[in-house]
N, C-alpha and C positions, 0 to 999 in steps of 0.2 A: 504494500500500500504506500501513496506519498505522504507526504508532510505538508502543512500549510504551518507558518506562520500565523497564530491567534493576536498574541500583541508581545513586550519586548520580557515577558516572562515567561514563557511558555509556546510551544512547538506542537501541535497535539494532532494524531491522523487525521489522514484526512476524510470527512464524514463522521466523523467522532467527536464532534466541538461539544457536545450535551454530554461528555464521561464526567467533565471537572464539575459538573451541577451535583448539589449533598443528596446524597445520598436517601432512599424512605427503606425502611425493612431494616430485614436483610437478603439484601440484592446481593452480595459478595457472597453469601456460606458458599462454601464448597471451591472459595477462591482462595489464594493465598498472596501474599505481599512478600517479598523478600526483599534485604538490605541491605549493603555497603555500609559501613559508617564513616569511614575517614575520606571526605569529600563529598561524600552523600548527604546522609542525615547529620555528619557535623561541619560543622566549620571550621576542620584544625588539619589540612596538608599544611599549613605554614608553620607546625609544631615540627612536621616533620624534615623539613628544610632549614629550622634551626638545629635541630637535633645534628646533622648531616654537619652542617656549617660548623657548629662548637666542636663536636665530636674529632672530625678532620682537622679543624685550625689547631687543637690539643697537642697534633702531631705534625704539625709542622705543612699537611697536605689541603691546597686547595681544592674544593669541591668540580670535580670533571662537569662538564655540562651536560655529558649523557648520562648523569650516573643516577640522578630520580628518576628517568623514564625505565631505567636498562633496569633498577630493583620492583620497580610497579608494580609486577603480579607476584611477586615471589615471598615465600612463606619467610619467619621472620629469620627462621635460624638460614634460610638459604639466603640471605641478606649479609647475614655474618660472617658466610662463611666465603663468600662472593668477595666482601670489602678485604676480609684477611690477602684471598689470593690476587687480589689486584693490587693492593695496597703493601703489601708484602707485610703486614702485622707481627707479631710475636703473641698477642693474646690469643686464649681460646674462642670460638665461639661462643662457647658458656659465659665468660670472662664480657664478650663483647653486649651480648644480650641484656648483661645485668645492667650495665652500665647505661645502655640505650632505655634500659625499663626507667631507670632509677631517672634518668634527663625528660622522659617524657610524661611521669605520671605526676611531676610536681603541675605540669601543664594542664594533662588531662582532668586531675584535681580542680582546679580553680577557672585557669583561661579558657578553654574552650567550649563555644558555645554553639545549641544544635542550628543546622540551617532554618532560615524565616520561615514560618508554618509547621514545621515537624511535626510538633507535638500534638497540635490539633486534629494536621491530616492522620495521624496512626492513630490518635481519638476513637475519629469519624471510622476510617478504616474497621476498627473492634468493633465496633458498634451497629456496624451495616453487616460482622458476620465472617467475616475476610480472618483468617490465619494469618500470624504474622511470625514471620523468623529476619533474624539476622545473620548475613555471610559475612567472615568478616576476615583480614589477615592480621589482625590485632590479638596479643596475647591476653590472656584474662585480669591483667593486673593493670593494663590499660585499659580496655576495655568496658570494665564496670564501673570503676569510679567516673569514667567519663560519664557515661549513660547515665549514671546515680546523679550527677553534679547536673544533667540539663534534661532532668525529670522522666526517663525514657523507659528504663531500665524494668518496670512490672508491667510493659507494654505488648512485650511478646514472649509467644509460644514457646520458640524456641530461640538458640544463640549457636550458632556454625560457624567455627573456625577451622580454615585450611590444617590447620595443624591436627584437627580431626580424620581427614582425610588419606594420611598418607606424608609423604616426601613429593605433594605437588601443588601449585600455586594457582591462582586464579586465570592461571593460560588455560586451564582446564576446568570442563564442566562438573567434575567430583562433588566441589561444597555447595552448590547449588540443587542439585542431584539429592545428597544427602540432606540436606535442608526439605525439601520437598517432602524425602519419605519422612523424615519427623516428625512433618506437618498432617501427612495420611492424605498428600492431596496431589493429583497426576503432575507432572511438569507443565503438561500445553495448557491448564489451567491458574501455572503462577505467572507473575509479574516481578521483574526485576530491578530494581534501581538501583544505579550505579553510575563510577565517573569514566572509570576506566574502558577504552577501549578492546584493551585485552580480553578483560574481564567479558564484557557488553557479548563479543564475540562466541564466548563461550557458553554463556547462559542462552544464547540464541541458539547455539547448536543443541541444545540439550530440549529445544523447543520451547522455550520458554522466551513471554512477551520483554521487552526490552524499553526502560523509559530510563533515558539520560538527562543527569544532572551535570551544568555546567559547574567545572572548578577549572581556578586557572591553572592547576597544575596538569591539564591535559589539552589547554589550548591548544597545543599543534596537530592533534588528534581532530580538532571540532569537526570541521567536513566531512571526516568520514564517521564520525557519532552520529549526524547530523543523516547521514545517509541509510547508517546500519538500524536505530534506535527507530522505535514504533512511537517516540515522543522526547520532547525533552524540557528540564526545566533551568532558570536559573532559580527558583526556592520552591515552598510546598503550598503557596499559597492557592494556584492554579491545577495543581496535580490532579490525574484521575480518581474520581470518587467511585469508578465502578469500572472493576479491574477485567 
């Protein structure tokens, strides 16, 4: 199907301008929602390009200009273990992960705040019927306190992390897949939100609906999200109310 243009928030199929109307019932049961968090429902890739920045300037190494896109889908410990062999390190992975925990959940604690409308549309979402899971490449000790900290967190059903999955990242449809069954709801009937192209990719091969949120850490991706994605947002204020 194409895309129109609704107005400078939101992207939504086209013949489909009446999804983002609230919702009556529940219209959703037997649907589910699925969710990204870091770029999606939060507003904190900027935690993670500090993390990146401090981390490396510690040692001496400027941050590479491929080197946020080249980790994107990848689980955290294959992040770690990525920077060691590039970077030529001496820490463990264990050693590196702790370290990146300890720099990000002073953040995720306080600063980070969920994107405009969140809260409401995952509300609206429970309440019309809809399952909701979170996919996520976030360890649980980021994770929670974030969700705890921008009120999210008894929202949904379930919580999916690649690290559940195996030794693979969000190049692949695995935590999506596995979200689904936790949910007890087919794949062609969830809906995915996310930033990532990689990701967007993957969840689509697995047959599942696709609605992209802009962040600017995937702007050079935009045209082809813009291409792949059944929708897209810049916040939740416009999002499909009926999945």
């Amino acid at each position: 199907m194409g895309i129109m243009t609704m107005d400078d928030n939101v992207t939504a199929v086209t013949g489909a301008a009446d999804a983002t109307a609230a919702p009556t019932g529940v219209v959703n049961a037997g649907k589910a929602a699925i969710f990204d968090l870091d770029g999606t429902l939060l507003d904190s890739m900027g935690v993670w390009d500090q993390v990146d920045e401090d981390f490396l300037s510690k040692r001496g190494i400027p941050v590479p200009a491929d080197y946020a896109t080249t980790i994107a889908a990848m689980q955290f410990r294959q992040i770690a273990e990525y920077t060691i062999a590039r970077f030529g390190l001496s820490e463990t992975p264990e050693q590196i992960m702790a370290e990146w925990d300890e720099m990000g959940r002073r953040m995720y604690e306080t600063s980070v705040e969920a994107k405009l409308g969140a809260l409401d549309y995952l509300t609206d979402l429970k309440a019309s019927g809809a399952r909701l899971a979170v996919a996520t490449s976030l360890p649980p000790a980021l994770r929670e306190p974030a969700m705890r900290h921008v009120g999210i967190l008894d929202l949904f059903d379930t919580t999916v992390s690649v690290d559940d999955v195996g030794d693979v990242g969000k190049d692949r449809p695995d935590v999506y897949l596995l979200a689904a069954q936790r949910l007890g709801v087919d794949p062609h009937d969830c809906t995915v939100f996310e930033d990532l192209l990689v990701a967007m990719r993957s969840a689509r091969s697995a047959g599942m609906r696709v609605w992209a949120m802009h962040d600017d850490s995937s702007a050079a991706d935009w045209p082809a999200i813009c291409d792949l994605a059944d929708g897209v947002l810049f916040d939740f204020t416009n999002a499909p109310r009926i999945l």
